[in-house]
C-alpha distance (Angstrom), angle and dihedral (degrees) to the residues before:
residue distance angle dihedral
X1 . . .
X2 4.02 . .
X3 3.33 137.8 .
X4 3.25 125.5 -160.8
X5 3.67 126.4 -155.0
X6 3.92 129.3 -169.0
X7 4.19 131.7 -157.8
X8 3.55 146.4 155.3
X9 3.91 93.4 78.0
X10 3.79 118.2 128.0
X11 3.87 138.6 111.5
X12 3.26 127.0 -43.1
X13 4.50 143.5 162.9
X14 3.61 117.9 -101.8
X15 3.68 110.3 -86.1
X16 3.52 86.5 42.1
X17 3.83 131.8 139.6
X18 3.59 132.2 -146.0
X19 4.15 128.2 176.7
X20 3.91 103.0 -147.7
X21 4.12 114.9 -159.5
X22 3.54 127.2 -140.2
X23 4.11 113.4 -163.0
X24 3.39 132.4 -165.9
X25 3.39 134.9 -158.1
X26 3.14 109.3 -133.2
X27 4.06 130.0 -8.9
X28 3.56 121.7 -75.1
X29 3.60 116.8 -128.0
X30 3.74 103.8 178.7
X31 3.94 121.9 71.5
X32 3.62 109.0 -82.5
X33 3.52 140.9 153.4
X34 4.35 126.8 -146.6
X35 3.35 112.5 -147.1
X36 3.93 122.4 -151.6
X37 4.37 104.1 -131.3
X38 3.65 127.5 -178.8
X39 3.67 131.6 -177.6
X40 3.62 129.4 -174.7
X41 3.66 127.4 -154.2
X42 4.22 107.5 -75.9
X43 4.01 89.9 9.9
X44 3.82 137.2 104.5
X45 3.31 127.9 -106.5
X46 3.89 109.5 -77.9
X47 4.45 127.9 -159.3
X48 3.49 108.2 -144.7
X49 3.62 106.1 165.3
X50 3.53 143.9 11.3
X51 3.84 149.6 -174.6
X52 4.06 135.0 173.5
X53 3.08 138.3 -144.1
X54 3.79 91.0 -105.0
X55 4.26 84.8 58.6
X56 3.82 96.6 -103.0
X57 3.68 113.8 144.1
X58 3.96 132.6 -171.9
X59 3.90 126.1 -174.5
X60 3.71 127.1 -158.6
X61 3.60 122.0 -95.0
X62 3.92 89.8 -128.7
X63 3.83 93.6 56.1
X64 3.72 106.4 21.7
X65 3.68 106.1 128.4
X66 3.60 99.2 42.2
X67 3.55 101.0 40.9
X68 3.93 131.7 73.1
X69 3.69 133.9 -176.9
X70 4.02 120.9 -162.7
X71 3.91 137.7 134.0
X72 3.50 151.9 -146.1
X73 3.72 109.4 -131.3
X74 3.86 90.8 -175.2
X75 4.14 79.8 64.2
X76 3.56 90.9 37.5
X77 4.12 80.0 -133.1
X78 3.73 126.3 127.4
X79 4.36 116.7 -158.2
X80 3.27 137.6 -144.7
X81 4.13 108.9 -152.7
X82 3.65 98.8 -171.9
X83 3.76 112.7 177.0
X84 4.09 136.7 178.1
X85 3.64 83.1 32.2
X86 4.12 119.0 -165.9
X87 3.65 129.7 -152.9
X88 3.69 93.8 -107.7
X89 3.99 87.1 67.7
X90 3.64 83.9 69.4
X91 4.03 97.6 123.6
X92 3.83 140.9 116.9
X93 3.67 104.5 -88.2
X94 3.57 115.3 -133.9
X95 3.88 132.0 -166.4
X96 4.13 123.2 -149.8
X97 4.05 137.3 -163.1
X98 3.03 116.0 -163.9
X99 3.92 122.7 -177.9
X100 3.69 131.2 161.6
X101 3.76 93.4 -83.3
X102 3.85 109.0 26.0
X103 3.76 144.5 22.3
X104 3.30 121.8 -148.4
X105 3.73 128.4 -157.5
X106 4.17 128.0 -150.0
X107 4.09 113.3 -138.9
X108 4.08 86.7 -107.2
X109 4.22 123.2 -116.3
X110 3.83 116.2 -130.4
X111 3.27 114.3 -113.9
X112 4.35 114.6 -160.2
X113 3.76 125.9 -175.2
X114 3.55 103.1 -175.7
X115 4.39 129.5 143.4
């Protein structure tokens, strides 16, 4: 029913900032809230950001400060501005809807912070 597809990963210094996308296809008309996942290589899993439907956003303790979540509902796209970024937020990226009745995962963008 959506797909979600994620960009603006890549490599990038230390110190760094990258805005990662999140596009949907189509506009959500239920309550919902995307998450902002990352996972790196040997690690769980890990929320780092999230907004509802309703505008409400939370950002991870471990990344507050240097991450922000927002979105363009005329886009139907939510962002993820991170900035000063660190080699341990090397990771795959990964986007989530949520709704009352279905998640919905993005394919992930690789994110590498490497000098």
């Amino acid at each position: 029913q959506v797909q979600l597809v994620e960009s603006g990963g890549g490599l990038v210094q230390p110190g760094g900032s990258l805005r990662l996308s999140c596009a949907a296809s189509r506009r959500i008309f239920t309550i919902y809230t995307m998450g902002w996942y990352r996972q790196a290589p040997g690690k769980q899993r890990e929320l780092v950001a999230s907004i509802t439907s309703g505008g409400i956003t939370n950002v991870a303790d471990s990344v507050k400060g240097r991450f922000t979540i927002s979105r363009d509902n005329v886009k139907n796209t939510v962002y993820l501005q991170i900035n000063s970024l660190k080699p341990d937020d090397t990771a795959v990226y990964y986007c989530k809807l949520v709704t009352a009745s279905m998640s919905y995962w993005g394919q992930g963008t690789q994110v590498t912070v490497s000098s």
